[in-house]
Each structure stands twice: as structure tokens, then as C-alpha cells.
C-alpha positions, 0 to 999 in steps of 0.5 A: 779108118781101119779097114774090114777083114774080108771074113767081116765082109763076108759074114755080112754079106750073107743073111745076118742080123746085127746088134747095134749099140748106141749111147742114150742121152744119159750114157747108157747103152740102147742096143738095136737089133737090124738088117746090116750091109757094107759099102767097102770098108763102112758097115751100113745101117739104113734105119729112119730119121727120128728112130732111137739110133739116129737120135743116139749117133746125132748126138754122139757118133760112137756105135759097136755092133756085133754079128753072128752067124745064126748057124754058128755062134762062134762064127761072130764079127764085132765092130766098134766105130764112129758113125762119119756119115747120116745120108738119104742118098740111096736109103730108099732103094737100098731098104728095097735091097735089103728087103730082097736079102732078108725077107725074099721079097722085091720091096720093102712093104713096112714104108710109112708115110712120111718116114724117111729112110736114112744110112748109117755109115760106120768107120771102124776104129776096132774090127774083129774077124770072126772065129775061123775055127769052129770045131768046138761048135761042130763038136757041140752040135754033134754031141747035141744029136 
């Protein structure tokens, strides 16, 4: 596993989207937008079971996601992994989370009955850290004013 950079790390941890890319049956690629978190070095992905990604990573585990600082868009982190775990455990109380960090709000209202929230955790085989020198994107958004 090749560990994630703390930049990485950090990137997620703060109000972000990721783009998650699957492959379809037919290998073509389905890309999904969704709320990310990490546990260590394994970026995190809670979805549902039966969702296209969990359909796509069941078949074939290889993912690459990207993400971008919405106030920064040369400041983006991308990954590209392997899907080494599909698991329940802790799916339900970690939407909540993410729920908090995201929309502010204690629990996720979106459940539906009988939907069950799964992780996906995803090993790196390629990280890259986000561009730590944004001084194109200060000198565009200064000449923006």
C-alpha cells in the first residue's frame, strides 16, 4: 500500500467532493460524484449496496478518484487504487458523520427503508499530492477582480 501524503489527508479532511471512477461491465468508465473521508492511509467511500459503484468495484476493484479544492482548483489530490474492502461495519454511523461535515446537520436524513449503507475502502497504488504552489491561481483570481 502506498501510503497517502499528509496534504492528501488533509485535502480530505476538509469540505470536499470526490469524483470516483468505476469501470462499467463493458469497461467503460462511470464516474460518481461523493462525500470522501480517510481511515489512515484508505480513502473512504460510504455509499449503499446495489449503487452503480458497488455493482462496478464488485466486479472489478480498480477505482481512481480525484479531489479538488472548490476554492482552489489547482489545489487537487488524485488517487488511483484498489477497492480491498466492502464492509457494513460502521457504514451507518459514519453517513451520520459525513452528514455533519457536509450539510451541518446530526443525521443523515436521505435513509431509505431497507438501504444499507456499505464502505468502500480504497488502497492506493498511485497518490498525488495536491499543487502546493498556487500562485497562478492567486494571480488569476486577482486579475479576475
Amino acid at each position: 500500500m502506498k501510503p497517502l501524503p499528509e496534504s492528501v489527508k488533509k485535502l480530505i479532511e476538509s469540505k470536499v467532493y470526490a469524483n470516483v471512477a468505476t469501470l462499467m461491465p463493458d469497461g467503460s468508465p462511470q464516474v460518481t460524484q461523493t462525500w470522501v473521508d480517510h481511515e489512515g492511509d484508505l480513502v473512504l467511500i460510504n455509499t449503499f449496496e446495489g449503487s452503480q459503484k458497488h455493482r462496478n468495484v464488485m466486479r472489478n476493484p480498480k477505482v481512481a478518484l480525484d479531489v479538488v479544492d472548490p476554492t482552489n482548483p489547482y489545489n487537487v489530490a488524485l488517487v488511483r487504487g484498489n477497492v480491498v474492502e466492502i464492509t457494513r461495519d460502521g457504514a451507518e454511523e459514519h453517513i451520520d458523520k459525513m452528514a455533519k461535515k457536509y450539510l451541518g446537520i446530526e443525521k443523515y436524513e436521505m435513509r431509505r427503508p431497507g438501504m444499507k449503507r456499505i464502505f468502500l475502502k480504497i488502497e492506493a497504488s498511485h497518490a498525488s499530492a495536491p499543487f502546493e504552489d498556487s500562485s497562478r491561481w492567486k494571480e488569476w483570481k486577482k486579475n479576475e477582480q
